[in-house]
N, C-alpha and C positions, 0 to 999 in steps of 0.2 A: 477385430471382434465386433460384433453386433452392439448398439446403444443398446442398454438395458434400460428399459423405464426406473426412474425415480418407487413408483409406485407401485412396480414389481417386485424388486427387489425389497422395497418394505414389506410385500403379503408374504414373501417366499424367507427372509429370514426372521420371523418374531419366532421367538427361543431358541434362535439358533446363535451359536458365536458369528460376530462378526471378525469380516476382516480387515486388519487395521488399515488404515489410509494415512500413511505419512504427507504432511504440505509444508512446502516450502511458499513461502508468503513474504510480498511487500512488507516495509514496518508501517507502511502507511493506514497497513490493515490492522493495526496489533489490537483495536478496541470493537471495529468492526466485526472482524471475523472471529474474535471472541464470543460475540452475540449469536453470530450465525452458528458458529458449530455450539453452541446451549443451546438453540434453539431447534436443532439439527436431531440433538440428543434427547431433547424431551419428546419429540415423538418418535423416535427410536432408543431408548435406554443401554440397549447392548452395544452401542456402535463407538468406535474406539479409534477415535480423531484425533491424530498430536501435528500440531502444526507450529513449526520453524520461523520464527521471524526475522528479516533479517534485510540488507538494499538489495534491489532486483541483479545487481550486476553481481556481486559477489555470491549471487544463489544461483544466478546463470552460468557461472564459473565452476560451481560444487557440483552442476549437474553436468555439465560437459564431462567433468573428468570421474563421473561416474555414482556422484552421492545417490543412494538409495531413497529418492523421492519418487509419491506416485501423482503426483497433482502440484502445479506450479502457478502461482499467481502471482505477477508481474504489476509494479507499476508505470511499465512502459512494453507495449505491443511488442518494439522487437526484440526484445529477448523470446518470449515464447515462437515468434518468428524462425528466429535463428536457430531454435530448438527443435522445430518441426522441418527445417532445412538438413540440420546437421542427421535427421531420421532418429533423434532421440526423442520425440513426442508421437503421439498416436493420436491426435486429434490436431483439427486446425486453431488456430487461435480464435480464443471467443474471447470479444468485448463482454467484461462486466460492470464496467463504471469510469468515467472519467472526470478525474482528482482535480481538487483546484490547492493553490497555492496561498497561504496568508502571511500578513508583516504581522508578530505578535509581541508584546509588550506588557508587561505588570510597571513598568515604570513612565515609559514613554507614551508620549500623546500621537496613538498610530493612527488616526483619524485623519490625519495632515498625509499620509502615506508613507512613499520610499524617500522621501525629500528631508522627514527626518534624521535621517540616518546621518545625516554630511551636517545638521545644523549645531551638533556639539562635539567636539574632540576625545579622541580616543572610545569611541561607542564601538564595544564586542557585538557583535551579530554571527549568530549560530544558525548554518544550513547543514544540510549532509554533502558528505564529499562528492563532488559533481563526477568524479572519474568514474563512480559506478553507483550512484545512485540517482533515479531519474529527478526526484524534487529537488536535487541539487542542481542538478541542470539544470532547469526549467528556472529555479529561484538568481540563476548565474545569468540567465537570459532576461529575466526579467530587469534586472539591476541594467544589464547592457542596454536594454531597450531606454529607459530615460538615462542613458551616460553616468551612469554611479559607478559602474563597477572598479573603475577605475582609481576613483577617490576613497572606495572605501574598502578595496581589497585585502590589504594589509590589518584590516581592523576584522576581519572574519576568522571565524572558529568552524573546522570540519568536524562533525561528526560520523560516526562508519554508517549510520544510516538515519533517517527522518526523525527517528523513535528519540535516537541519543542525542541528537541538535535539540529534540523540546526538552530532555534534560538538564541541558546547561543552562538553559533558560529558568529553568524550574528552582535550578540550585545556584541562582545568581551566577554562572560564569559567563556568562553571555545577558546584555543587557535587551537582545530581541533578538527574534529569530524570524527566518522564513523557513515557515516550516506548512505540512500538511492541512488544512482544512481537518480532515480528519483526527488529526490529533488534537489540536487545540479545542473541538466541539468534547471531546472526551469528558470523563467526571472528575480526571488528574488536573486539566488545565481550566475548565471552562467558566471559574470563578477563580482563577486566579491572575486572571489579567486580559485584555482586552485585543482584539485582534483588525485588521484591514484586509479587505478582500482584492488581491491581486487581480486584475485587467487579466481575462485570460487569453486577450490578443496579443500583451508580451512576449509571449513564450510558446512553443510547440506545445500542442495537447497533450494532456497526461492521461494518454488513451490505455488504458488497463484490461490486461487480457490474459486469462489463463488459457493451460494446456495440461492433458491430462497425458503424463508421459508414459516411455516405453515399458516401464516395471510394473506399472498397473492395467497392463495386457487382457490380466485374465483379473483384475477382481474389479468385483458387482459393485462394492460399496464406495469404489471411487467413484465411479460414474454415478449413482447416488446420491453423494452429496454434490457433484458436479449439476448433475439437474436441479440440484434443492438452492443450489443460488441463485435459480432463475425461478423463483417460486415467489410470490408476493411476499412471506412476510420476512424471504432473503432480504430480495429488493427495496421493502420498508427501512431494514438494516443498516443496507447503504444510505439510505434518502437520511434515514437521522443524524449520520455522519460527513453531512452536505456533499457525497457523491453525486453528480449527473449521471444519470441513469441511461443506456443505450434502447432505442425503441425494442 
């Protein structure tokens, strides 16, 4: 199908019904992409965005075996990769932001960094499960990169994705977490305790890339809000939720 402009598709349907766009989305995005589809909406009123949160690998999995999504945002490139391989996507993968990783704490002095972790016994630390979520990767590597993993493996807490690792954090079962940037800058977390900024040379990039999949073939308004996240006051979006932004 032909790219429809962003700006087309705004002049061609004002009073008209839109059509819906289902998204499947990182939870890394659950406060970002919040913003963007309101803001999405205020200047389109009619437009009817319901977006799925959820870790990139178990939405990768929903989509393979067929979940009715038209728009897939990833916090890790290969999955949309391996979605536009497998000829379930219609577009290439587009970089929208790449994720940084924090050590965060309401109790612990995370300023000292990941060295805290091993300096008192029995410290819970909540990530998301590495098997299919990327921040959990990325936070498994990072521990590896200064030889922690080791020492404090048994003291970790999985969650099914980034969102429910700041959870535990949130509701004391976990004494810190590595969890998103993005979530911890949020309005849930971002006075309620203090955070360290992960070395983003520990760990493989957390290069973030949608694809607008096979089901949304024929409609305008995915491609739509696809162009409207590369629109400045998307891209503002992200920057407040300390994404790095792709040129």
């Amino acid at each position: 199908m032909k790219k429809v402009s962003f700006a087309l598709v705004m002049a061609l349907s004002v009073g008209l019904h839109a059509q819906k766009v289902k998204v499947a989305a990182a939870a890394d995005l659950r406060y970002a992409m919040d913003d963007i589809v309101k803001a999405y909406k205020a200047a389109k009123p009619n437009a009817d965005i319901e977006v799925i949160f959820g870790s990139s690998g178990n939405a990768y999995t929903q989509i393979s075996n067929g979940a009715p999504f038209d728009i897939y945002f990833s916090a890790d490139i290969m999955y949309p990769r391996k979605l536009k391989e497998a000829g379930l996507a219609i577009t290439e993968p587009r970089l929208y932001a790449i994720g940084r990783i924090v050590l965060w704490s309401s109790t612990l002095d995370v300023s000292k960094g990941l060295g805290i972790l091993t300096e008192k016994p029995n410290i819970k630390i909540a990530t998301a499960n590495p098997e299919h979520a990327p921040y959990g990767e990325r936070a498994v590597e990072a521990l590896k990169y200064y030889k922690l993993f080791d020492k404090v493996e048994k003291q970790m807490i999985y969650g099914e994705n980034i969102s429910q690792a700041a959870q535990f954090c949130l509701t004391g079962n976990a004494d810190a977490g590595l969890l998103a940037l993005s979530i911890v800058l949020s309005p849930a977390m971002s006075t309620q305790g203090k955070y360290y900024l992960i070395d983003y040379k520990t760990h493989k990039p957390l290069e973030q890339a949608y694809v607008i999949l096979k089901q949304a073939k024929d409609n305008a308004e995915a491609y739509a809000f696809t162009e409207f996240v590369a629109t400045k006051p998307a891209r503002e979006i992200f920057e407040k939720y300390g994404f790095t932004l792709p040129k």
